[in-house]
C-alpha positions as CSV (number, residue, x, y, z in Angstrom):
1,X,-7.6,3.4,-9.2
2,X,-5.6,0.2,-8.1
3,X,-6.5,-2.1,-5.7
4,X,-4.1,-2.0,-2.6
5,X,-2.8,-5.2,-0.4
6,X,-1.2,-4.3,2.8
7,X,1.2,-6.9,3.7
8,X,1.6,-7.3,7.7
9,X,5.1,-8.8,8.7
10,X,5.6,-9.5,12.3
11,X,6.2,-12.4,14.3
12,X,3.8,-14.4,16.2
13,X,1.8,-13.3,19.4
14,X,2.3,-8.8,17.7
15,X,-1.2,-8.4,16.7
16,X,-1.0,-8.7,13.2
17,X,-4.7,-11.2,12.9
18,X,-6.2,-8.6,15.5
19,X,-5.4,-5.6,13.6
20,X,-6.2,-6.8,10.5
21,X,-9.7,-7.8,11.6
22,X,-9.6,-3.8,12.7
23,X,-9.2,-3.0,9.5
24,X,-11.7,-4.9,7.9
25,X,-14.7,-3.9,10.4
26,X,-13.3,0.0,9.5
27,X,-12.3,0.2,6.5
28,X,-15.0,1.9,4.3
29,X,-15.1,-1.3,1.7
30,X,-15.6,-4.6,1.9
31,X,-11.5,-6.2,2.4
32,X,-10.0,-9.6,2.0
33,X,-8.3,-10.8,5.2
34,X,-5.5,-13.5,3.7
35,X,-3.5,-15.6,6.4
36,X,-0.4,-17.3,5.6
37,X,-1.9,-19.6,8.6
38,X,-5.0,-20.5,7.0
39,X,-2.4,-22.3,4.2
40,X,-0.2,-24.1,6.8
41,X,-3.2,-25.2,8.5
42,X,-4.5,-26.9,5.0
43,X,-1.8,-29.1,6.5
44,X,-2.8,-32.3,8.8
45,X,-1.7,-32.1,12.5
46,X,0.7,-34.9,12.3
47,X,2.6,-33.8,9.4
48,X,2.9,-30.4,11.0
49,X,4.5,-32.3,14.2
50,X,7.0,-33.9,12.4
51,X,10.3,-31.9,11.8
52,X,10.9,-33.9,8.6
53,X,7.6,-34.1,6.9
54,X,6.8,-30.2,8.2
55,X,10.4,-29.4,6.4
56,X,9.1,-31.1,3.2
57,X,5.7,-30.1,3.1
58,X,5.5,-26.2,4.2
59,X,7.8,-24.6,1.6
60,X,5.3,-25.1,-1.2
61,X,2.2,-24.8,0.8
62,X,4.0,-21.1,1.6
63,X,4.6,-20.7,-2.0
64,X,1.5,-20.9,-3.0
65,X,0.3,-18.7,-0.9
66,X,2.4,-16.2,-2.1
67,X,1.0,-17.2,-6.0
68,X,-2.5,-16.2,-4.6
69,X,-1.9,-12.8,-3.6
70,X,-1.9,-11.3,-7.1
71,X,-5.0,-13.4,-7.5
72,X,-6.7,-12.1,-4.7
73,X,-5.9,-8.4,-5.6
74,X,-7.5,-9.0,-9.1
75,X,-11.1,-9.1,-7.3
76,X,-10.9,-5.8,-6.9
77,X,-11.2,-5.4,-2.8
78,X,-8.3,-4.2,-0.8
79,X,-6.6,-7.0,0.1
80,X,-4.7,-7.2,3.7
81,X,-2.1,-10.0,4.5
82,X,-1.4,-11.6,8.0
83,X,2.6,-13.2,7.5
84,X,5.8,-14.0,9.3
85,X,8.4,-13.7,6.8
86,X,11.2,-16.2,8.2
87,X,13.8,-16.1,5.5
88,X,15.1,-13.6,3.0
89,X,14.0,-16.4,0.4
90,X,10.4,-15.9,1.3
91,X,10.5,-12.0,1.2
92,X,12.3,-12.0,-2.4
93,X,9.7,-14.8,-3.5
94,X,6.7,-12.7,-2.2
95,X,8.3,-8.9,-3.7
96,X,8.6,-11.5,-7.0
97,X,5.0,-12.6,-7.2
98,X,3.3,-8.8,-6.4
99,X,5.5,-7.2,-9.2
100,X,2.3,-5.0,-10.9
101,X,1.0,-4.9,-7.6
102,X,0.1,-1.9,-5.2
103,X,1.9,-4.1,-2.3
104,X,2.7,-2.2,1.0
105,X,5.1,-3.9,2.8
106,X,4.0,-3.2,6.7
107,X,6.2,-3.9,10.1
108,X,4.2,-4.9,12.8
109,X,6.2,-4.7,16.1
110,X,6.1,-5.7,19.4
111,X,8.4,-5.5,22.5
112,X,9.4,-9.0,23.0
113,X,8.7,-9.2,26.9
114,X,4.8,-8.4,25.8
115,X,5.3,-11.1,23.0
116,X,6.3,-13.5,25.1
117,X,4.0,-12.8,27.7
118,X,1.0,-12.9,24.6
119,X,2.4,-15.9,23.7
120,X,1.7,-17.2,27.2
121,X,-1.5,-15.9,27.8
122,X,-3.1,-17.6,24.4
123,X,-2.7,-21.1,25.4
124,X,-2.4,-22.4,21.5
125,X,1.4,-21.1,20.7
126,X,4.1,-23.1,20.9
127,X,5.9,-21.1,23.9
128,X,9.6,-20.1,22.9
129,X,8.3,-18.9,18.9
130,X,7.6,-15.8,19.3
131,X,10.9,-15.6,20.7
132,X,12.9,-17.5,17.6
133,X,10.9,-14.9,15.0
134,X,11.9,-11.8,16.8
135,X,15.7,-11.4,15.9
136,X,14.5,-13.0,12.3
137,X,11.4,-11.0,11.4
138,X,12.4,-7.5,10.6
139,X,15.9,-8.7,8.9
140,X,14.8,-8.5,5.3
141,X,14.3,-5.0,4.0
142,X,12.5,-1.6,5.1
143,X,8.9,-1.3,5.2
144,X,6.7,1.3,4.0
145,X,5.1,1.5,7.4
146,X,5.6,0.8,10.9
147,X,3.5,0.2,13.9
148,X,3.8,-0.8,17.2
149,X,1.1,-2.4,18.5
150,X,1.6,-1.9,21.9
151,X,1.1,1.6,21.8
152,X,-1.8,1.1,19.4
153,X,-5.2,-0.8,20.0
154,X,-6.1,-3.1,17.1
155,X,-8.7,0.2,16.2
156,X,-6.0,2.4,16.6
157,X,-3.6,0.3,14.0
158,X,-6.4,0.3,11.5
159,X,-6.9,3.8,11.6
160,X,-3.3,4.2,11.1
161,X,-3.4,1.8,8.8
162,X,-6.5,3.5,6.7
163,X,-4.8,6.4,6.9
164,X,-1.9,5.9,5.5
165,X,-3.9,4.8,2.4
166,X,-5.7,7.6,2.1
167,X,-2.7,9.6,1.7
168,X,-1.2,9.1,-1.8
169,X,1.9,8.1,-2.0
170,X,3.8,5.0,-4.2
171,X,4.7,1.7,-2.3
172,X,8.4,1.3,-2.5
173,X,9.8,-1.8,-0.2
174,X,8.8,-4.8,-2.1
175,X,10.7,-2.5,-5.3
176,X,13.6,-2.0,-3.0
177,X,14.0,-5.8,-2.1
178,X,13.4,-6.5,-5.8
179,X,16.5,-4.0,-6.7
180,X,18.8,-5.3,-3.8
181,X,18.1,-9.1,-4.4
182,X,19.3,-8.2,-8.5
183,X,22.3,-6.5,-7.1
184,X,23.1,-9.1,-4.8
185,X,23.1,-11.6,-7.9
186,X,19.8,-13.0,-6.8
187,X,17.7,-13.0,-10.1
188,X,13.9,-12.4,-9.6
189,X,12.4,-15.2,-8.2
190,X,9.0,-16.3,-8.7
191,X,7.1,-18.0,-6.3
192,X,8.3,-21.7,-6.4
193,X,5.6,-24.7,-7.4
């Protein structure tokens, strides 16, 4: 049996870190809980506050997090992914790097009134992002699963999420991004160094 990652795409403030700690406490196994965050946070405060150096130093530290997912898998514990995927770039790079991989590509979504009003309530966003990610977020190919989380509680979307593992079926998004990019004339790209 393969080892499954769920990849969580939504934009900041939907839930994504909350129901991915759901899943870990549920799940029957031990899981590995990666966050793109935890990588852009490797990053010191002052570089992250300046456009430039930000704009210079991110797109690798991203990359490389996208490397380690098919590093992570190979320890054998489900693996689940906490992301916002900003550009079609970084979707093609990440369908690229989990090639061999059982990857499902999961949509977490979020009314944008609630998102902004998350976003709010948190005190430690940047107040207008959530906002910028939401017409961006969901652009870049069909997921094999949805949720909503605010219909769901963080318990709810794991179970959901557990679930939808239990019953077999084939990943297919990360394929389908993989096909498009090639008939788009945009080879396979690897993760960048």
């Amino acid at each position: 049996m393969s080892t499954p990652l769920l990849f969580l795409n939504g934009t900041s403030s939907a839930g994504k870190t909350s129901l991915a700690r759901a899943f870990q406490r549920l799940h029957r196994e031990p899981c590995l809980y990666a966050s793109v965050d935890a990588f852009i946070f490797m990053v010191a405060d002052h570089v992250r506050a300046n456009d430039e150096l930000r704009r210079q130093t991110l797109p690798p530290v991203i990359s490389a997090f996208h490397r380690t997912l098919p590093n992570l898998v190979a320890c054998g514990l489900p693996v689940i992914v906490d992301h916002v995927i900003e550009t079609r770039a970084w979707v093609e790079e990440v369908a690229a790097a989990l090639v061999g991989v059982e990857a499902y590509f999961v949509g977490v979504h979020c009314p944008l009134d609630l998102l902004e009003d998350r976003e709010r309530r948190r005190g430690d966003r940047q107040i207008g992002f959530a906002r910028w990610q939401f017409e961006r977020v969901h652009t870049y190919g069909e997921y094999d699963l949805t949720l909503d989380t605010s219909l769901l509680t963080p318990d709810q979307g794991a179970r959901e999420l557990i679930d939808f593992l239990g019953a077999p079926r084939p990943p297919e998004a990360f394929a389908r991004i993989r096909r498009e990019a090639a008939a788009a004339g945009r080879p396979p790209r690897g993760p960048t160094a």
